[in-house]
Every structure is written in structure tokens, then in C-alpha cells.
C-alpha distance (Angstrom), angle and dihedral (degrees) to the residues before:
residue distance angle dihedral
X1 . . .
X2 4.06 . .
X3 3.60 123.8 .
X4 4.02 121.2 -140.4
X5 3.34 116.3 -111.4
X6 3.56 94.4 -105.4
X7 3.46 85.1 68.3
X8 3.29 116.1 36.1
X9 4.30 85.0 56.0
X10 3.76 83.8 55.7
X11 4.16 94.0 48.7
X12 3.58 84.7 45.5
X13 3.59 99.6 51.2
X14 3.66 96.6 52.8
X15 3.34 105.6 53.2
X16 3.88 91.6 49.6
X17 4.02 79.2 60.0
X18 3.22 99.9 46.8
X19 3.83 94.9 47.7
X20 3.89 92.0 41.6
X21 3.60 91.3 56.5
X22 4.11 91.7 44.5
X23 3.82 82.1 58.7
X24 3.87 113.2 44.9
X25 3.57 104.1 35.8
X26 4.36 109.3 -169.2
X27 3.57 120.0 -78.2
X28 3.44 116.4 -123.1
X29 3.32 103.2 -131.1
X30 4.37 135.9 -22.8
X31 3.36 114.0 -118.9
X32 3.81 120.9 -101.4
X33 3.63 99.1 -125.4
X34 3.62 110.2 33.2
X35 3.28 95.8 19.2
X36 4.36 92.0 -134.0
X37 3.90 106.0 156.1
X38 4.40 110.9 -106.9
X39 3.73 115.8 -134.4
X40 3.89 118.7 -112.9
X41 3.71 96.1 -111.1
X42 3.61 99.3 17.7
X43 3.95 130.2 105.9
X44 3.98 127.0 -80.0
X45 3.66 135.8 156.1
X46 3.68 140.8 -124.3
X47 3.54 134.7 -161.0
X48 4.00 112.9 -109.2
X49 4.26 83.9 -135.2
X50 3.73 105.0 114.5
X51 4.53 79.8 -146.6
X52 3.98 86.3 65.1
X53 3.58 88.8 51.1
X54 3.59 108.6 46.9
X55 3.82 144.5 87.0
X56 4.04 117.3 -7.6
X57 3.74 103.0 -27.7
X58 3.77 112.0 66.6
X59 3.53 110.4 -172.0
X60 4.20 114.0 -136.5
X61 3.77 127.7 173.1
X62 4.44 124.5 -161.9
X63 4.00 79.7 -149.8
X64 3.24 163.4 28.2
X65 3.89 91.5 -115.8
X66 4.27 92.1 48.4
X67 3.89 81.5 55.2
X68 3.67 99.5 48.9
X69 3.96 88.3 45.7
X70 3.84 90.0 61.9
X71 3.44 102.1 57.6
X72 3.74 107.3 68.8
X73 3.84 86.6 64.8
X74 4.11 95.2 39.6
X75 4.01 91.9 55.1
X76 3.66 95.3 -144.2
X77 3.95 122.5 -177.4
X78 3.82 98.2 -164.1
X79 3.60 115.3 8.5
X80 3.99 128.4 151.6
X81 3.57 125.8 -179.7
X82 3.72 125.9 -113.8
X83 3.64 127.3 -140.3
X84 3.87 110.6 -151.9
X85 3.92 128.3 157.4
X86 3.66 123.0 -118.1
X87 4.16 116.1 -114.0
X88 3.58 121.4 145.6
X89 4.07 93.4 -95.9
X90 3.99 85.6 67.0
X91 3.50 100.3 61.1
X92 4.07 91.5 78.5
């Protein structure tokens, strides 16, 4: 049995979806330097500042070196990063 055209593009373009989205799940967040996508389930940082933490922009880093990198321009007296892994609960 052959499919019309119409068809088959349709078939065609639904399993490529389906198998795209089996394969890149979302990120759970870019990173706020160099803007590299972080893994759901994989490691990030935070800053320990409660003003990187707070209100709309929520400041994460893929690494120790994105972290470092944000401080000149934050000023911070005493900060430390925070190593925290990324699940859907974190995201808040």
C-alpha cells in the first residue's frame, strides 16, 4: 500500500518529533554567564548572596569559573559558591 504525499510528509514529520524530543530532553536552565544550557539533573552553582537569589532573575552558573566571573561586577564581601543539582523542585 502507498501513501500520498500528503501523508507520507505528515508520517514523516512526526516521528522526527517524537524521536527529537526522546533525545534532547529541556535544559533546566542556561547559565548566566556563558549562557551554555545545564542538564536537568546535572550540577550547577549558585551564589550564597541572598541578591543573586531573589525576585525574577535567579542567578545560576555551569561552573566554578562562570561563578568566579560574576563577582567582580556583583561587589560581594563574603560570597561562596553553592553546588546544588538541578531537579524540577530547584527551579523556584
Amino acid at each position: 500500500m502507498r501513501l500520498p504525499v500528503r501523508q507520507l510528509r505528515s508520517v514523516l514529520e512526526l516521528s522526527t518529533r517524537d524521536s527529537y524530543d526522546l533525545r534532547m530532553p529541556d535544559p533546566f536552565a542556561v547559565c548566566s554567564m556563558c549562557r551554555k544550557p545545564i542538564a536537568m539533573y546535572g550540577k550547577f552553582f549558585r551564589c550564597s548572596v541572598a541578591t543573586c537569589n531573589s525576585g525574577r532573575i535567579k542567578l545560576v552558573f555551569c561552573g566554578i569559573g562562570c561563578w568566579d566571573a560574576h563577582l567582580p561586577t556583583a561587589r560581594h564581601r563574603n560570597a561562596s559558591a553553592l553546588e546544588e543539582t538541578a531537579t524540577p523542585s530547584a527551579k523556584r
